[in-house]
N, C-alpha and C positions, 0 to 999 in steps of 0.2 A: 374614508367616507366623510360628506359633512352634512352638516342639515341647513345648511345653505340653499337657498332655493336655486334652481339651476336654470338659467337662461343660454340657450346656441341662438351666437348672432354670426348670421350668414353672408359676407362678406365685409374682407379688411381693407375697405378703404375708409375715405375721411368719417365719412357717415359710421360703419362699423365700429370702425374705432374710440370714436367720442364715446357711443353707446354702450362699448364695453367698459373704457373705463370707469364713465359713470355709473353703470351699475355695481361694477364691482366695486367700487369705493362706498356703496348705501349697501353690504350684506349680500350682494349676489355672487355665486357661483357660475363663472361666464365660460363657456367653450367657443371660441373665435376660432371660425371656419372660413378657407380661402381656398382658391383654385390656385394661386398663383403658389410659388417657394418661399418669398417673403410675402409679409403684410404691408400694406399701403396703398395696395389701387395703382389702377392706372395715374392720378394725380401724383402720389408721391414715388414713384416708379424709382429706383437708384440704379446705379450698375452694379452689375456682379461684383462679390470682393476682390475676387482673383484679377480683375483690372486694373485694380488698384487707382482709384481715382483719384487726383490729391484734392479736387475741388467739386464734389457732386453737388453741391448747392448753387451753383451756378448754369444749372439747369432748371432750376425751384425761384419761384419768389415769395415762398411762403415756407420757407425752410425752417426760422425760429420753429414753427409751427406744429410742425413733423418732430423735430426734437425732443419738444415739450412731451409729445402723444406717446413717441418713443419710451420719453425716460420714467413716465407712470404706468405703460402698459408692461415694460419690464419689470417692475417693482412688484408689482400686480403677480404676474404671470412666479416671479421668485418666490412671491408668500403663497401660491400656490391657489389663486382666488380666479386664474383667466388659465385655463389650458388653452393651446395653438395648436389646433390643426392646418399648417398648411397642406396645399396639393391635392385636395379635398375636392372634389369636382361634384358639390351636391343637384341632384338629377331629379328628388322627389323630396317631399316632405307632405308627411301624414301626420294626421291627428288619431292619437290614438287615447281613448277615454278622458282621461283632466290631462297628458300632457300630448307631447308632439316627437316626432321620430325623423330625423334629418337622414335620409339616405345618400351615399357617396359614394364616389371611385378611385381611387389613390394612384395618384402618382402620374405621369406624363405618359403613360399606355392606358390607365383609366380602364385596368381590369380586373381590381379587385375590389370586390366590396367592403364598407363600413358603413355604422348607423353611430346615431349619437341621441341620447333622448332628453328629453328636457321639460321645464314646467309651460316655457315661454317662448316664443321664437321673434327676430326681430331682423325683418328681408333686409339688408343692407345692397342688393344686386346687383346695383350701377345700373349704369345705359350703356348702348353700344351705337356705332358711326352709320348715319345716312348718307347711302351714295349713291346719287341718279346715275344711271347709265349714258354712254354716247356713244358713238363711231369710235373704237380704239382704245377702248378703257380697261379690256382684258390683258393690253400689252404689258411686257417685261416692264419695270419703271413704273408706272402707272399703280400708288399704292394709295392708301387712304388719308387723311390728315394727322389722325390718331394713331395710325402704325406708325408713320415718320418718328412724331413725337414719342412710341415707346421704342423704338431703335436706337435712336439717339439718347435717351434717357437711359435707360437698361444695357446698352451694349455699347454707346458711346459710338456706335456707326452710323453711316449716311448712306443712302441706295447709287449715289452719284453725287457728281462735281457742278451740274448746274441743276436748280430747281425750280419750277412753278407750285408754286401754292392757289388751290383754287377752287370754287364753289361758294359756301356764306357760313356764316357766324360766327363768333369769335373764340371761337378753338384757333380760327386761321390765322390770327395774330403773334401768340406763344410760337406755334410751328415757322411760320416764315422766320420769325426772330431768332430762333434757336438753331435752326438751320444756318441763316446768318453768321451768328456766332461761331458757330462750329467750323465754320472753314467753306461752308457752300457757298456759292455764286448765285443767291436767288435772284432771275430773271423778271418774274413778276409774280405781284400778288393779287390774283384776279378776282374781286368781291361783284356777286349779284346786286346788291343793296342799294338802295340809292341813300347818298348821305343827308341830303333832302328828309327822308324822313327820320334822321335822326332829327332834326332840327323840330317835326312834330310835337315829339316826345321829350320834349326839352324836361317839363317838372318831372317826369317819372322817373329819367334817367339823373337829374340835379340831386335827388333827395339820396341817392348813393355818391356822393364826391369822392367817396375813395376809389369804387369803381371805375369812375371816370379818366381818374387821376392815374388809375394802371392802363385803361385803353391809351391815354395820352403818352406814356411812357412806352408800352411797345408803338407808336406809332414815331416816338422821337428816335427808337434804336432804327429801325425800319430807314428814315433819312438818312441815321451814321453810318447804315449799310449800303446805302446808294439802293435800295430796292424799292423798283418801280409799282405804285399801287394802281390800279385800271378798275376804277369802280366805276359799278352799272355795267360790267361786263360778263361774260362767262365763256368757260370753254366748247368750241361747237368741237374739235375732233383732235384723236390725239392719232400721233404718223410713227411710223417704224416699220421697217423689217422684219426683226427677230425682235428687239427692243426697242421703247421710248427713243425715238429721235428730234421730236417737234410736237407742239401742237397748235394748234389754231382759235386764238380766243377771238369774237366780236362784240361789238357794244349791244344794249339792248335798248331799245325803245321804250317808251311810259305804258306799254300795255305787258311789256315783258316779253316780245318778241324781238328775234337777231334783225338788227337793223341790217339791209343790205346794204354792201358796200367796205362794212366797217372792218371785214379778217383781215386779223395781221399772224405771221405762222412766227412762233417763236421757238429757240434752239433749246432743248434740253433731255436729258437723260433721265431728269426723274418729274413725275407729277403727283403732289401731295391733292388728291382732291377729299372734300365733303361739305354734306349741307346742312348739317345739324347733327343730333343726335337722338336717338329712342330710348325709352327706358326698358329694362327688362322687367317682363312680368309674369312670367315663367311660374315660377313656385308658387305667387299669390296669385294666380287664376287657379292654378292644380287644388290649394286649400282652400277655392270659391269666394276669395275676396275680391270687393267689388272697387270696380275699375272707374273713374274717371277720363275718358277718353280714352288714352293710349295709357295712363300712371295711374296709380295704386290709390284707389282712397284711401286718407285717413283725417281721423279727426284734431283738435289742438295738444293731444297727446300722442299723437304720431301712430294712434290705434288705428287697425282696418276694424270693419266691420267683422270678422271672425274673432271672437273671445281669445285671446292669448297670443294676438300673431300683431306686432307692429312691425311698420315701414318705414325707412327714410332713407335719405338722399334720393338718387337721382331717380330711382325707381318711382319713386311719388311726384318726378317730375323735375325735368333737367334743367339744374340752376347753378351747378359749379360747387366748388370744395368747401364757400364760406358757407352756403348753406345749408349742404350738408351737414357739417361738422354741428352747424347751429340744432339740427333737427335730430341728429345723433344722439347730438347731448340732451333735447329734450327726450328723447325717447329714454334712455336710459336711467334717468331720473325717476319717468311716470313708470318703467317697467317695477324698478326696484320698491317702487312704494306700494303699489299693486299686488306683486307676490308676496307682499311682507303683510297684507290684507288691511293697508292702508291707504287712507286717499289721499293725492296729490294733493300739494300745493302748491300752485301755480304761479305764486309770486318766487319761487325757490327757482326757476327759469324765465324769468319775467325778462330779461335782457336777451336772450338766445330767442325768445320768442320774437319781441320786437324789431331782433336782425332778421329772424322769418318773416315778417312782415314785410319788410322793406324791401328783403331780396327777392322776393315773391313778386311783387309791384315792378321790380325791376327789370326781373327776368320776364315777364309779360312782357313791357314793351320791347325788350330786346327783340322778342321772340316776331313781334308784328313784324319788327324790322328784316332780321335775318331770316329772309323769305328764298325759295328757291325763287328761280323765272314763271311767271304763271305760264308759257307757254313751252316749257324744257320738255313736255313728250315730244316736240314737234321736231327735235333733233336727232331722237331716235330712228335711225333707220330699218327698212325690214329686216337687213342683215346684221344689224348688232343683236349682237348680244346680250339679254335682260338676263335671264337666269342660267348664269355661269354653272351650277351642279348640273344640273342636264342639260345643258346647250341649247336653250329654248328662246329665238330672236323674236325682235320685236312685232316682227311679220306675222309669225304665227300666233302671237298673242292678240295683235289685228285681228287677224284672221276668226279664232273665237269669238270674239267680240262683235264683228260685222257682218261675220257671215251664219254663227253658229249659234248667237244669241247670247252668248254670256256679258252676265252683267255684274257681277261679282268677283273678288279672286279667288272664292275657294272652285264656280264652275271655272273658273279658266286654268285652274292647277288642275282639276281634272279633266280638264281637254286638250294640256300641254303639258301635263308634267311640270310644271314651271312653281316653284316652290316643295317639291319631293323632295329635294337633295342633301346633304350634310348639314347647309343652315336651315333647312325646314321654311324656309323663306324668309329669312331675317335677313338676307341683305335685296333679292330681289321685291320682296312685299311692296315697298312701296313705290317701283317701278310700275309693277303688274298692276295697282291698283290704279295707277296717274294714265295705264294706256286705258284700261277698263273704264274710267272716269266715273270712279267708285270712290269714295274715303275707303283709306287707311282705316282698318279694325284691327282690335288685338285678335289674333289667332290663338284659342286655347289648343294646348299641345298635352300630353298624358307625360311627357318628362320634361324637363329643361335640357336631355341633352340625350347620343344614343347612348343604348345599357347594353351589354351584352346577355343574349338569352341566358347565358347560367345563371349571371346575379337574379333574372326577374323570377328563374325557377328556384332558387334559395335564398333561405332569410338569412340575410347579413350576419353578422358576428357583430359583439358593439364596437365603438372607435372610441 
């Protein structure tokens, strides 16, 4: 036992991990909790060992990085100051009296219960990939930007021999390039955006030069690859069979509509598409913290408004690994000073702040820019596909909406089923919403994921 105050921070990636270390090196007793085998998130993803890779940094550009976090969180984790739970699939977390109780499922069946209790909780949850639907997007091949990139990171494979990378924002760079690298034939890299307005946003985007200076760099390998970039374009439909055989991108007009005229069908096997990304807010709606748009409030200490629960990375809002890592480390700073029943001081993170600052600024305007098409419902056909768990097209989702009155997506999940299924609506949501011509809301949910009836009818044993 120790009299250590005890903080569970709930996912190991960048953000998790700063947060751990930093507390545990100010007197905290940290239990670092992950869904995945290892710790590092989707960003720092490696391959399995049994692969034996002689060169996993070479899918990383920020590997020094990973290293460093690596070789303090084991030091940590040796002196006995950070237990690792991975494979931990937490579904719930409760408050119960001064502390908190982390509910979970173990293992890759996710059918045994564990709890974890703690003084302090600190959501690290990440975000997860937006993907508009089209004509042909349920085909074999047709995967998301971020599955590509953890295939190839984690298992060192490719879905096929030629590839389209396609949709908007700059996840789509890493992925074309890596793919590239790896031995694929990407065919084209098809961006929504007009580069035009990056030109807008000249100061917001100048005051990060490093930033810059890595878009420049995957855009110089991109040339050494011979990979064609088709911006201002998008995918109208993807062709096959049984599988990915083609798809068809065309140019877009200044209103954001497919100009006629412009399809050209390209050959490929695989299609990396997405348009962004969402954060998860899962657990900090369930504990009643309150939400800024679609991400997590919190304040310059990475607090939500519920007493003992912070946030950061991308769950507070999708801005990439440096700021996470940056918001990480504040968090775990103001956690450790807080349960020690002292107050922060804010010059002790004065530099990790001001990189929040900056990347914050940053990631705004990015975010103006990496726009989907404003008029990407108009591709949907009545016979595609929006919500792939219950096979609910876009017709019927019309259909609610124009014939039935729905004007919301939670009536149009009750009048199509369309959000019911395994994701609960987390990859059609914001389909349903773009037909509805509703905003995008966070849907609060009673779990982050399904439980099976015995765990809900018995209380866990701890972990």
């Amino acid at each position: 036992m120790t009299d250590r105050p005890h903080l569970a921070v709930i996912g190991a990636g960048p953000a998790g991990l700063a947060a751990a270390v930093a507390a545990a090196s100010r007197g905290v007793q940290v239990t670092l909790i992950d869904s995945a085998a290892e710790v590092g998130g989707q960003f720092y993803r490696r391959p399995a060992a049994d692969l034996r890779a002689r060169r996993p940094q070479a899918l990383h550009h920020q590997w020094r990085t990973w290293e460093r976090l690596r070789d303090v969180l084991r030091t940590h984790v040796q002196a006995g100051h950070v237990r690792l739970l991975t494979e931990h699939h937490v579904w719930f977390v409760e408050q119960r009296g001064a502390g908190f109780t982390a509910h979970a499922l173990l293992g890759p069946e996710q059918e045994h219960p564990a709890a974890v209790r703690a003084d302090a909780v600190l959501l690290a949850t990440g975000g997860y990939e937006k993907v508009l639907p089209f004509p042909g997007w349920t085909l074999p091949g047709v995967v998301t930007a971020g599955g590509a990139q953890a295939m190839l990171k984690g298992t060192l494979a490719v879905s096929g021999r030629t590839a389209v990378v396609a949709g908007t924002g700059p996840l789509l760079l890493p992925v074309a390039t890596g793919l590239a690298a790896a031995g694929v034939e990407v065919a084209a890299l098809v961006e929504s955006a007009d580069p035009k307005d990056f030109v807008r946003r000249t100061r917001a985007l100048a005051a990060r030069p490093g930033k810059v200076a890595e878009g420049a760099r995957y855009a110089a390998r991109l040339l050494r690859h011979r990979v064609r970039t088709l911006a201002r374009h998008t995918v109208v439909e993807a062709h096959g069979a049984r599988r990915l055989e083609a798809v068809t991108v065309a140019a877009l007009d200044a209103d954001g509509r497919v100009r006629s005229g412009t399809g050209r069908r390209i050959a490929c096997d695989t299609l990396a598409v997405g348009h962004g990304m969402l954060p998860h807010t899962d657990l900090a709606q369930t504990l009643g913290c309150r939400l800024d748009g679609m991400d997590v409030h919190v304040d310059d200490e990475q607090r939500t408004d519920v007493p003992g629960v912070w946030a950061a990375g991308e769950t507070t809002g999708i801005g990439g690994s440096a700021l996470s890592l940056a918001e990480g480390h504040i968090a775990g700073r103001s956690i450790a000073a807080r349960l020690r029943g002292i107050a922060p001081d804010a010059r002790e993170w004065a530099a990790a702040a001001r990189t929040r600052t900056r990347l914050r600024a940053f990631f705004a305007a990015l975010d103006a820019v990496y726009l989907p098409p404003a008029h990407w419902t108009e591709q949907i056909t009545d016979d595609t596909v929006v919500c792939r768990c219950e096979e609910v097209t876009g017709g019927a989702i019309r259909e609610a909406v124009d014939e039935l009155g729905a004007g919301d997506v939670r009536t149009v999940k009750l009048l199509t089923r369309a959000g019911m299924g395994w994701c609960q609506g987390r990859v059609c949501g914001p389909a349903v919403a773009g037909l509805a011509g509703c905003a995008l809301t966070p849907t609060l949910r009673p779990f982050a994921g399904p439980v099976p009836l015995g765990v809900l009818a018995a209380e866990p044993e701890d972990g």
